[in-house]
C-alpha positions in Angstrom: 102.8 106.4 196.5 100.9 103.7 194.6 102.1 103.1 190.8 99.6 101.1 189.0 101.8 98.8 185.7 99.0 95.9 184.5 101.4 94.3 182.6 103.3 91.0 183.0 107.2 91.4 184.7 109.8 88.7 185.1 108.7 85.8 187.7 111.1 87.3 190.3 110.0 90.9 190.3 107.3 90.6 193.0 110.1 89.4 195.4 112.5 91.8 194.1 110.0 94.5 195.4 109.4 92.9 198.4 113.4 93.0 199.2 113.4 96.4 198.7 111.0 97.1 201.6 107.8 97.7 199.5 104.4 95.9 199.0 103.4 95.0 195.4 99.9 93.2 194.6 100.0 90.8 191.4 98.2 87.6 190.2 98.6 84.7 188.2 97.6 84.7 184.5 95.4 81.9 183.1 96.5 80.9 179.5 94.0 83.3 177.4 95.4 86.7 179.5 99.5 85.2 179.4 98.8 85.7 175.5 97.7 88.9 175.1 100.1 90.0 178.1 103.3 88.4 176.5 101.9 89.9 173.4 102.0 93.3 174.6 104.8 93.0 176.6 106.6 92.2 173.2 105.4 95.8 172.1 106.4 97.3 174.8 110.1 96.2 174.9 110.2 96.5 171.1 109.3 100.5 171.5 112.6 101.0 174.3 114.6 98.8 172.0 113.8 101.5 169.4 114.4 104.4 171.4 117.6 102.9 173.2 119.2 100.2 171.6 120.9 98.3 173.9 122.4 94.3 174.7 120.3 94.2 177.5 117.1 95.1 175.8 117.8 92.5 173.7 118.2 90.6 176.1 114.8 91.1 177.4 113.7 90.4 173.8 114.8 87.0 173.7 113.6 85.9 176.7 110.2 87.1 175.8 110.1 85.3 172.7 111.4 82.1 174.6 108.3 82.8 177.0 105.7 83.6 173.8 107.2 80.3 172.0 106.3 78.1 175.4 102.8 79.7 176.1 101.7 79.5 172.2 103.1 76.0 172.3 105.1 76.2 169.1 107.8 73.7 168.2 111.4 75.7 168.2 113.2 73.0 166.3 110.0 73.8 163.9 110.8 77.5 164.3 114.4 77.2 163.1 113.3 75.3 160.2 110.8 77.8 158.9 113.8 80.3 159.7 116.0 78.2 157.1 113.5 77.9 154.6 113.2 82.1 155.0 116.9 82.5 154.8 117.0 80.4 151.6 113.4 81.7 149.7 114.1 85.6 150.6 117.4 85.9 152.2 118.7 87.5 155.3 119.3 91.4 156.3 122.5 91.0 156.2 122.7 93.2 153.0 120.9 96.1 154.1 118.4 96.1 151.1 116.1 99.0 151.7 113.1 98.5 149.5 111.9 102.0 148.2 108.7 101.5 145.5 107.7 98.8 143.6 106.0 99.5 140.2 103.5 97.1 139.0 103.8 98.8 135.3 99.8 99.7 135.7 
């Protein structure tokens, strides 16, 4: 039975499969399509994360961002910094403010 995914997987899937006995057919992305793949991949893992929570989805998290952080080019030393200057301008979740309403007074 044929199972059709369109969606990128981890560089050692296709060989994974093939050690397993079966025939998979996947291609290469160019840079525009590894974008919106890694984008949705994101979503994807994101929606099992919040079903089942779990180290490994995590996992699988991380090394996404890792992967989107490459492909978009950005600069992680850059990243950490803008991380510090959010930790220091609006905090951290570490309190576990839940923000209900704000009221403008209008």
């Amino acid at each position: 039975m044929k199972v059709e995914y369109n969606k990128i997987v981890r560089d050692k899937i296709p060989e994974i499969i093939r050690d397993s006995g079966r025939t998979c057919e996947y291609k290469i992305l160019g840079e525009s399509e590894v974008r919106d793949a890694l984008k949705d991949k994101l979503l994807e893992k994101a929606q099992i994360f919040l079903k089942r929570p779990s180290e490994d989805e995590l996992s699988d998290i991380y090394e996404l961002l890792d992967a989107i952080v490459e492909t978009f080019e950005y600069e992680p030393l850059h990243i950490d910094y803008l991380k510090i200057q959010n930790k220091e301008n609006k905090g951290t979740y570490s309190e576990k403010v839940f923000l209900i309403s704000v009221d403008d007074g209008q």
